[in-house]
C-alpha positions as CSV (number, residue, x, y, z in Angstrom):
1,X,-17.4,13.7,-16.7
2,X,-14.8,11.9,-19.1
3,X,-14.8,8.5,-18.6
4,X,-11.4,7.0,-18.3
5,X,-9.6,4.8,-16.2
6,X,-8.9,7.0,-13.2
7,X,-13.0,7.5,-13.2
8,X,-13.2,3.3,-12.7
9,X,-10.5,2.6,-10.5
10,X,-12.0,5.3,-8.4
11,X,-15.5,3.9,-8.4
12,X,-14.1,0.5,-7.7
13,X,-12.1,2.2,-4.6
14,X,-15.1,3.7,-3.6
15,X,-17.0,0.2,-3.9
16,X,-14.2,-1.8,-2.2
17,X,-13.6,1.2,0.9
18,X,-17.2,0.2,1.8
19,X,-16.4,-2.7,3.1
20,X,-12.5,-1.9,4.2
21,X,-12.6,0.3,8.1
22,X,-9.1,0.3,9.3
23,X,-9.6,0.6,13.1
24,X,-6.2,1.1,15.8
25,X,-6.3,-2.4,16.5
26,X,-6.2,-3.8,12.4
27,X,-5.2,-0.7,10.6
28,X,-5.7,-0.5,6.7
29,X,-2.5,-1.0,4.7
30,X,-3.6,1.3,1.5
31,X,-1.6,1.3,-2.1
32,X,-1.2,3.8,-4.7
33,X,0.4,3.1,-8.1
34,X,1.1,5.4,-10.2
35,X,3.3,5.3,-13.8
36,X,6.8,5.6,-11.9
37,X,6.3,4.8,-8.7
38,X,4.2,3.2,-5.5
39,X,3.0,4.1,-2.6
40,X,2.0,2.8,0.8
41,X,0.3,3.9,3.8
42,X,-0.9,2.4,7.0
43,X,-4.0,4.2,8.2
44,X,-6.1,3.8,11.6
45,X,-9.4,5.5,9.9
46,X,-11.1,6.2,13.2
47,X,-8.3,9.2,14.2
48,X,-8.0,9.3,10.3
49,X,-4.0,9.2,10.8
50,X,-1.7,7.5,8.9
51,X,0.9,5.6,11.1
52,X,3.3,4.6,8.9
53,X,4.1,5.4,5.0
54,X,7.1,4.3,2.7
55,X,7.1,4.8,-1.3
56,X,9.7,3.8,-4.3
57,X,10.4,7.4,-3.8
58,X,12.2,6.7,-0.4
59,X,14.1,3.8,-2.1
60,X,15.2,5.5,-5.5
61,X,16.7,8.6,-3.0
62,X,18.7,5.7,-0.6
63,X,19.9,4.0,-4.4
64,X,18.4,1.1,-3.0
65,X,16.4,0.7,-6.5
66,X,17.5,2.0,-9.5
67,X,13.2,2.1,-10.7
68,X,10.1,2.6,-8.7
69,X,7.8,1.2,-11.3
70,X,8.3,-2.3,-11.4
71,X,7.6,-5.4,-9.3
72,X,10.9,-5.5,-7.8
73,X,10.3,-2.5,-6.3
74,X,6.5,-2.8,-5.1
75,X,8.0,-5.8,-3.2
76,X,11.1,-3.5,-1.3
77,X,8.2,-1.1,-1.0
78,X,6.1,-3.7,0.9
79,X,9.2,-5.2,2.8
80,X,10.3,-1.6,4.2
81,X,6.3,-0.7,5.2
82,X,6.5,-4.1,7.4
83,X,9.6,-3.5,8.7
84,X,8.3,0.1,9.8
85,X,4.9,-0.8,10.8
86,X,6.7,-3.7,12.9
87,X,8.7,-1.1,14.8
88,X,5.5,0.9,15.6
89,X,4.1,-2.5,17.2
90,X,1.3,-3.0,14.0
91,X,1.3,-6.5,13.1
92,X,-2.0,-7.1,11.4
93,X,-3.8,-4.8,8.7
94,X,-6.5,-5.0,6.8
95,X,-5.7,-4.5,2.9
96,X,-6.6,-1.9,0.9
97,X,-5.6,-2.5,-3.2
98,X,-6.8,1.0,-4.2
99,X,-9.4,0.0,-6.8
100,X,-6.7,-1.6,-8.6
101,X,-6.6,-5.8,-9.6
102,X,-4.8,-7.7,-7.2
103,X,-2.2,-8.5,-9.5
104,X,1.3,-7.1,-10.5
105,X,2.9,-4.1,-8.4
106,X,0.0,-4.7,-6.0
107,X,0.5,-8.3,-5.4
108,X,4.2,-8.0,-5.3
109,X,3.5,-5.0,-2.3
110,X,1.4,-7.6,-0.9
111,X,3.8,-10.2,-0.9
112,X,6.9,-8.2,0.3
113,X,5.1,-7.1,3.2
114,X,3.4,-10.6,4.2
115,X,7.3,-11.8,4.3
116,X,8.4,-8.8,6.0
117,X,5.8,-10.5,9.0
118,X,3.1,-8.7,8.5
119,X,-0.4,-10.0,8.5
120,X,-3.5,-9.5,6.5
């Protein structure tokens, strides 16, 4: 198997998922970051649903960003997933950073959606 950075950010997913159980009472708020975009999901892993999702996809289509790559819009990204996890009645999740550093996109997500009241 080539050994690239998709092989360790999957490992370190792997390692961190160990420890991270989303249950229906503290779901897990999970990221994906990709090149041009990111993505969020809220996911209660004993039914293995996902409650709630939103992405920079969402946001580009509404012209709400003109980007989905950048910090400005991880943070919509995490403001929009409170706001809709908020209406579902979740107000605490456990977080999920996908294997990737809690730093960047990822921290900005984090921070949108710890403004937009949600609690982790």
């Amino acid at each position: 198997m080539k050994r690239n950075r998709e092989f360790y950010r999957k490992k370190r997913h792997r390692r961190v998922r160990k420890k991270i159980k989303g249950t229906f009472e503290r779901p897990r708020l999970s990221v994906y970051r990709s090149l041009s975009h990111i993505y969020a999901q809220i996911i209660d892993d004993t039914k293995g649903h996902t409650l709630v999702s939103a992405s920079s996809v969402e946001l580009i289509r509404e012209k709400k960003i003109p980007y989905g790559g950048n910090k400005k819009a991880a943070y919509e990204v995490g403001k929009l997933i409170a706001e809709r996890a908020l209406e579902k009645g979740i107000t605490k999740v456990v977080f999920d950073r996908g294997g990737y550093l809690y730093h960047g996109r990822v921290a900005a997500l984090a921070k949108g959606a710890r403004e937009g009241k949600l609690e982790f």
